[in-house]
N, C-alpha and C positions, 0 to 999 in steps of 0.2 A: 665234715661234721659226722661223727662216728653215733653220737645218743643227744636226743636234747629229753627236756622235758618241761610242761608247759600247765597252766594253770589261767581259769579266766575270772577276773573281777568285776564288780562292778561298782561303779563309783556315784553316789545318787548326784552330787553337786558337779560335777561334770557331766550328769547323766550322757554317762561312756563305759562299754567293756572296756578293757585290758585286758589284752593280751601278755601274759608274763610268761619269759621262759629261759632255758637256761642251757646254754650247749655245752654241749662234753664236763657238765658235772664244774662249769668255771662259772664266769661273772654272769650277773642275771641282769635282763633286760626286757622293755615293754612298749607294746606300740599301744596307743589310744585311737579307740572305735568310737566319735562321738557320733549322734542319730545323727547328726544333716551332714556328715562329710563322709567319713568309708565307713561309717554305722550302718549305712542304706544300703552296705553288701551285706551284712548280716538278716537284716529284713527282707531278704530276698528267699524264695520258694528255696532253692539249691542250698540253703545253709541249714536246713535242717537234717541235712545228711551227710556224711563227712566232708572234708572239703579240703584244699591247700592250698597254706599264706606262704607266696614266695616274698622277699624280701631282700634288697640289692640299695645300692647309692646312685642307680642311674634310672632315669627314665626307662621301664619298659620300651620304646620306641628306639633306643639307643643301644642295645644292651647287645653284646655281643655274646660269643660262648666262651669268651676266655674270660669274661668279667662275672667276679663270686655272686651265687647267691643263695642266699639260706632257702631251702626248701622246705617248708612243714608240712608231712602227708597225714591224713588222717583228722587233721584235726576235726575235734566236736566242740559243739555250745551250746549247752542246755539253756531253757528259757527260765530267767530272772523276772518272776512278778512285779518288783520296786522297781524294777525299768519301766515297763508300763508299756514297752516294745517293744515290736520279735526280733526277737534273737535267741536266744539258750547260754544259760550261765552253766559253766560246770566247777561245781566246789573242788573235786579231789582234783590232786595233782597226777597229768599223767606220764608216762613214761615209754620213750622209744629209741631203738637202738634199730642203726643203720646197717 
């Protein structure tokens, strides 16, 4: 992964962020933070300050070093009021290169 770039949503009827983002400038993709399932990482102390979503097809617990995974450093999330919980929404779209 040479650059992605990434952008967070929020969806009121799923009350869920998204995650949306886009590697090396190709096809865009998104994972869903709803509150009661990996939402409850974001309401955590530690996500108010940058943070990083890795992202792979295997269980953490399995994962060896030769098996791909996306790394996202830095990421932020500003807080979205119409969620009604913490977490941070961030509108502009950002960009980083590897």
């Amino acid at each position: 992964m040479k650059s992605y770039n990434y952008a967070w949503l929020y969806n009121h009827e799923l009350d869920a962020y998204i995650f949306c983002f886009k590697v090396n400038n190709r096809q865009e993709h998104a994972v869903i933070f709803k509150k009661d399932h990996a939402g409850v990482l974001l309401q955590k102390e530690y996500a108010l300050t940058p943070f990083t979503i890795a992202i792979t097809h295997k269980d953490f617990g399995v994962l060896k070093e030769t098996n791909p995974v996306f790394m996202f450093n830095n990421i932020e999330i500003a807080k979205n009021e119409v969620a009604g919980w913490q977490g941070r929404h961030e509108s502009s779209l950002k960009s980083f290169i590897n």
